[in-house]
N, C-alpha and C positions, 0 to 999 in steps of 0.2 A: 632215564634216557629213552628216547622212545624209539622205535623200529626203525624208522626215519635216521636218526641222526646214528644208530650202530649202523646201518647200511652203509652211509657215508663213510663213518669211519675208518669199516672194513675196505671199503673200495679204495680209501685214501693209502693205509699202512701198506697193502698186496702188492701196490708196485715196488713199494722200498724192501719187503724183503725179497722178490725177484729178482730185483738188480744188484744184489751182493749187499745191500749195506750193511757193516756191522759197524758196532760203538765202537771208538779207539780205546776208551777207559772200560775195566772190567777185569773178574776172575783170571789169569792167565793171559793177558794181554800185554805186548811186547812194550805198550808206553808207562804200564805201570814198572815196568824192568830197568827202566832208565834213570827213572827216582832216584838221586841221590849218590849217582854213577859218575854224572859228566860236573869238573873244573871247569872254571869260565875265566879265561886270564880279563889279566887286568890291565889295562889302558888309566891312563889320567884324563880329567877333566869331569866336569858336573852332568852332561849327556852319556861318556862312559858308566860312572858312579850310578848312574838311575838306569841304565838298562842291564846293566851287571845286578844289581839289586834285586831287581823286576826277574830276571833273568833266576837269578838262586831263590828268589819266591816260588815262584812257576816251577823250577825246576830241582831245590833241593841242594844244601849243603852236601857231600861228600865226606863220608865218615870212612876215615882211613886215608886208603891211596885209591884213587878214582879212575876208572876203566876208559873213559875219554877224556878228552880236552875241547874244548871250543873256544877255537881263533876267532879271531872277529874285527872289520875294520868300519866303519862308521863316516858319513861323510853328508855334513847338512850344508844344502845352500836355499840363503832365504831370497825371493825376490819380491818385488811391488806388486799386492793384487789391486789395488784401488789407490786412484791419487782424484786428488780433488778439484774442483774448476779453481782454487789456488795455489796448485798444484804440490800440496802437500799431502804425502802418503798416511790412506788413512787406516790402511789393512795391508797387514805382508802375509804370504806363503810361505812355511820352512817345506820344505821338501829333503828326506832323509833316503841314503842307500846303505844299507849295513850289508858287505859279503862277509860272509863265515865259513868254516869250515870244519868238520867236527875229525879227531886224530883220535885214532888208537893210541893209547899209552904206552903197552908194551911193542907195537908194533913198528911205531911214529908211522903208520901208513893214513893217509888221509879216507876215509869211509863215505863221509856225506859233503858235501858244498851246496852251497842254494848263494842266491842273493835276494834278499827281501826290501822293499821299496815302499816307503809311506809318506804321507805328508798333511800338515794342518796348518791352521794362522789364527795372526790374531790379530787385535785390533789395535792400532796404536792413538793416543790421547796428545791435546796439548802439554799434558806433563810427562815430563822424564821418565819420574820413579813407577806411575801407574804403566807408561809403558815397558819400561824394564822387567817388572812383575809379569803381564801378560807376556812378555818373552819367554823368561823363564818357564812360567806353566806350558805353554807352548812347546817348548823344550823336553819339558819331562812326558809332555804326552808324549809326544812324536817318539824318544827314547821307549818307553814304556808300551807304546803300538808297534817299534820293528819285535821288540822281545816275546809278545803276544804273539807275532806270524811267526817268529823261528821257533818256538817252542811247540806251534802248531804243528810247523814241518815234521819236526824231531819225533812227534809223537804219533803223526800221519806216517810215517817212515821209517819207524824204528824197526817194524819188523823185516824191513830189508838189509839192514845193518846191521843188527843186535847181533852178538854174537855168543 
């Protein structure tokens, strides 16, 4: 590396560590504490199923009896992004709001609430089944992208909650 490109370097990392940043993950860091702490109830339906999934990926089964809970209420509306000059739609929008809420166990007091807001589309085909299929994927990303920002929250903010 030549004098040049460590100058840059150094001039690039100086501000970040002057401005506070630390890593959330790490030795003694309040989101590794959380691991395997927080229950995710459970809801019915195939977008529940995949971000409750996603959700205990990211976040970890609970072994024993588990120090939170995470409520969670889920609400997708799809509309028309594109219709055609024969005026068949040829592209929809899901737009997804998940609020949640993370509960102390023994306390039932509620600690953290966020609402997290995402949305994708897809394309839909003169056949049914091809479009049904791109629904679905559509589906489990959008399920699978609100769980990715709450888990972000959780771990961006666990040291204000952790107890």
């Amino acid at each position: 590396m030549s004098l040049f490109s460590k100058g840059w370097l150094i001039a690039c990392i100086l501000p970040l560590a002057a401005c506070g940043f630390e890593a959330v993950h790490g030795p003694n860091k309040a989101a590794n504490k959380i691991f395997g702490k927080i229950n995710i109830s459970v809801l019915e339906g195939r977008n529940a199923f995949e971000f409750r999934d996603r959700l205990i990926e990211r976040l970890g089964l609970p072994n024993g009896d588990a120090l939170y809970l995470l409520n969670y209420l889920s609400t997708v509306k799809a509309d028309n992004l594109t219709i055609s000059k024969d005026n068949d739609v040829t592209r929809y929008t899901l737009q997804g709001e998940t609020k949640f809420s993370l509960i102390n166990t023994s306390t039932k007091a509620v600690i953290y609430k966020n609402i997290v807001i995402s949305n994708t589309a897809y394309s839909a085909t003169s056949g049914t089944y091809p479009t049904a299929v791109a629904e679905l994927d559509a589906n489990v990303r959008l399920s699978r992208d609100m769980a990715d920002k709450i888990v972000t929250l959780l771990n961006i903010t666990a040291k204000d909650w952790l107890e």
